[in-house]
N, C-alpha and C positions, 0 to 999 in steps of 0.2 A: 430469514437470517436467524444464526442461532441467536437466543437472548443473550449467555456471555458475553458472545461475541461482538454483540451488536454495542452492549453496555462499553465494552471496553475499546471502541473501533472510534465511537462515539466521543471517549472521554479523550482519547488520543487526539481527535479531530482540536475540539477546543484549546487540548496543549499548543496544537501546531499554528493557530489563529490567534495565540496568542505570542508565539514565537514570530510568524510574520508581522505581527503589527511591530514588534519589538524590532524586526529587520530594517523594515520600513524607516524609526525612528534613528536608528543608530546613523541610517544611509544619508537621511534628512542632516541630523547635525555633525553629518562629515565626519563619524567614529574612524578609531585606527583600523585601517583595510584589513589586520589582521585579525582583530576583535569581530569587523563585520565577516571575515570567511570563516570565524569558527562559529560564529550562531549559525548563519546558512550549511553546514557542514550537521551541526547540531538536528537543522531542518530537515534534512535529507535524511540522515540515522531516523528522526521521529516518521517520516511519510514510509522508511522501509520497513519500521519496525508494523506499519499502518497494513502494508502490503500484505504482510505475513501473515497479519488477522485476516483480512481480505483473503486471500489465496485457501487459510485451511478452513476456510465457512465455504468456499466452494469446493472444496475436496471432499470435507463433510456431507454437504447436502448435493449438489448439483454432480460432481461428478461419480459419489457412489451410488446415485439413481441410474447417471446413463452408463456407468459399467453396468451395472445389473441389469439395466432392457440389452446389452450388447450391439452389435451391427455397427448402423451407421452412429448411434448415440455415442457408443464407445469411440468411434473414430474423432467423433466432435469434440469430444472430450480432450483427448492427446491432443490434436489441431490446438485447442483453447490455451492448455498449458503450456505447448512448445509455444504461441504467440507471445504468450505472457513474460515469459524468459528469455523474448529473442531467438529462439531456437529453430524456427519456420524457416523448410526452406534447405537446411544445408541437411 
């Protein structure tokens, strides 16, 4: 993994485990249901924005190796990404 990427994938993770514990508490003592859907809401922006570091550390590394060998690598490649998007298939 790249180091950036890794530093900042990393520190996102601890936001998010911090944000679940916070989930967890607010559910515990019965917070306004609409306080608790904008931190899980808040959750979800944090894990996509997690995604995004995830996805261009394998654009970077993984998949400009197997375009470059071509063939079947390259085909694993597209396969990988369209799964990752839901895109498999249609």
């Amino acid at each position: 993994m790249i180091d950036d990427i890794q530093k900042r994938a990393l520190h996102r993770t601890s936001i998010l485990e911090g944000q679940i514990r916070g989930l967890a508490r607010m559910i515990e003592n019965e917070d306004y249901c609409m306080d608790i859907i904008g931190q899980s809401r808040a959750i979800q922006k944090a894990l996509a924005s997690l995604d995004k570091l995830l996805i261009e550390n394998h654009l970077r590394t993984h998949v400009a190796h197997m375009f470059e060998s071509g063939g079947a690598e390259r085909e694993q490649a597209v396969a990988e990404l369209l799964k990752a998007y839901d895109f498999e298939g249609r």
